[in-house]
C-alpha positions as CSV (number, residue, x, y, z in Angstrom):
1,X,71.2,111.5,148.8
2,X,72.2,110.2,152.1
3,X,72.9,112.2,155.0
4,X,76.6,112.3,154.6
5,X,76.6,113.4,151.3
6,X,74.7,116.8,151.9
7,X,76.5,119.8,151.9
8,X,76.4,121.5,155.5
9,X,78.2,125.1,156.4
10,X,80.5,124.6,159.6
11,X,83.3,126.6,160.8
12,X,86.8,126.1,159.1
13,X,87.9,124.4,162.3
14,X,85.3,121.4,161.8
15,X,86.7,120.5,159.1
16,X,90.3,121.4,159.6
17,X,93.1,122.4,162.2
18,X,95.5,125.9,162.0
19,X,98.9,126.6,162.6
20,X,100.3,130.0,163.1
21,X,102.9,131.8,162.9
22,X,104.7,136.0,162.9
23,X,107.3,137.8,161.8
24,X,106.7,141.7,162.6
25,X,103.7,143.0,161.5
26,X,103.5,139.7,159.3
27,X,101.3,136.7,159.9
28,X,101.5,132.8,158.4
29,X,98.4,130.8,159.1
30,X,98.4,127.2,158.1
31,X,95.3,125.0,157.4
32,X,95.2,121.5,157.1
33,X,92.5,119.5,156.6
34,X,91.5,116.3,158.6
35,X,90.4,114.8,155.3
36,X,92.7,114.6,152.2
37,X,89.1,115.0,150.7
38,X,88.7,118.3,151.9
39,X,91.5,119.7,150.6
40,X,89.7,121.1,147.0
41,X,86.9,122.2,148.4
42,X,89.0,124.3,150.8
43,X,91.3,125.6,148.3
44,X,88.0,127.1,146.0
45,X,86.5,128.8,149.0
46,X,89.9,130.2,150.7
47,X,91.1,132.4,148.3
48,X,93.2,135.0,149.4
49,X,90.2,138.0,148.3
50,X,88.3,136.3,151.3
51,X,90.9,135.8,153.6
52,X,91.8,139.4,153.4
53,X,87.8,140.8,154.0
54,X,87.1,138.1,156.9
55,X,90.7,139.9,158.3
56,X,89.9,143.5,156.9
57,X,88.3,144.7,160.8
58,X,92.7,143.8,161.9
59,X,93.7,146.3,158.7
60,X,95.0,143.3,156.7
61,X,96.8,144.0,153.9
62,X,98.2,141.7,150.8
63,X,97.2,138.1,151.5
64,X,99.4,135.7,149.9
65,X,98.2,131.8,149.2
66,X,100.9,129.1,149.5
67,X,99.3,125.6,148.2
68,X,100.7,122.3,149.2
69,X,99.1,119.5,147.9
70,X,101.4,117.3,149.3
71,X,100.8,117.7,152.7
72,X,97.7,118.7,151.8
73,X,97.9,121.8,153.1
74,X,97.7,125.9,152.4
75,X,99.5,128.8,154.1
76,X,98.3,132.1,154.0
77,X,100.7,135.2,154.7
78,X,98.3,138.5,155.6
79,X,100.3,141.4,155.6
80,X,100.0,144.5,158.1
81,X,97.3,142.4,160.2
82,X,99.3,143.1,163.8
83,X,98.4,146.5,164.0
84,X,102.1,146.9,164.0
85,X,103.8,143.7,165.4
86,X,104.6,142.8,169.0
87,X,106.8,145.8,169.9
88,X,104.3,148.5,167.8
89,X,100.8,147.4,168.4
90,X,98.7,147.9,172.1
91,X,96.3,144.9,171.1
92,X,96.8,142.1,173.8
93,X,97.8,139.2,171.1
94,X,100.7,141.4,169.4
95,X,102.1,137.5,168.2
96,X,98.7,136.5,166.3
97,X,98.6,133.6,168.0
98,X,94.5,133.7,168.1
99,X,94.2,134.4,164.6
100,X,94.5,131.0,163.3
101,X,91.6,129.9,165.4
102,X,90.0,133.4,163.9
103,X,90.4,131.9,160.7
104,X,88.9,128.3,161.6
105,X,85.9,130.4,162.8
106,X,85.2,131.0,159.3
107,X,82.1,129.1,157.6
108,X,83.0,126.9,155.3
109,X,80.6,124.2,153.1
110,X,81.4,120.6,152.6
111,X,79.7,117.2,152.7
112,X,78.6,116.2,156.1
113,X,80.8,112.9,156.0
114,X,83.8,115.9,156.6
115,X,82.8,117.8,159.0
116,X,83.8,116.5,162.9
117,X,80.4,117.4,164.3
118,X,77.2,118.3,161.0
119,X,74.8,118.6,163.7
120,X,76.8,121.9,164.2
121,X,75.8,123.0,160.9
122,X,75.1,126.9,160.8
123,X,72.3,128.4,159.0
């Protein structure tokens, strides 16, 4: 096996990019892979059951999965995660908008050839 076919552990955002999104105490979070490649790998290790324990510390509620294979891409909505929304909660990002890069801190495992920087791997 060469080196770019091992399997490292790196944080979501090496190996993808977020987008995010709210709607009262609702919030969309978008991942797209850089490589097309990535896109299955991501889609077995992002279900919505682990989406909603890395979130459970915010109170997260449902978590809904949205697939697009298109794109590729997947959007996930987490309900009840703003601790009330903009106007309710007295956290100091009542919009979300750091909980997409939240989710890219999650570890994720793929092939070295797909992660930006392997060398980062974690243990």
């Amino acid at each position: 096996m060469n080196g770019a076919d091992r399997t490292v552990r790196v944080p979501l955002h090496e190996v993808a990019h977020g987008r995010t999104g709210d709607k009262g105490n609702r919030v969309n979070i978008s991942v797209i892979p850089y490589h097309e490649e990535a896109w299955s790998l991501l889609l077995e290790q992002l279900t919505p059951e682990r989406i909603k324990t890395w979130f459970a510390a915010k109170g997260a509620g449902t978590v809904t999965r949205y697939e697009l294979p298109n794109l590729p891409a997947m959007n996930f909505v987490i309900d009840d995660v703003l601790q009330g929304g903009v106007n309710g909660a007295l956290n100091l990002d009542g919009h979300g908008k750091s909980l997409a890069f939240h989710l890219l801190s999650m570890p994720v495992e793929v092939p070295a050839r797909l992660a930006l920087h392997p060398e980062k791997a974690v243990g």
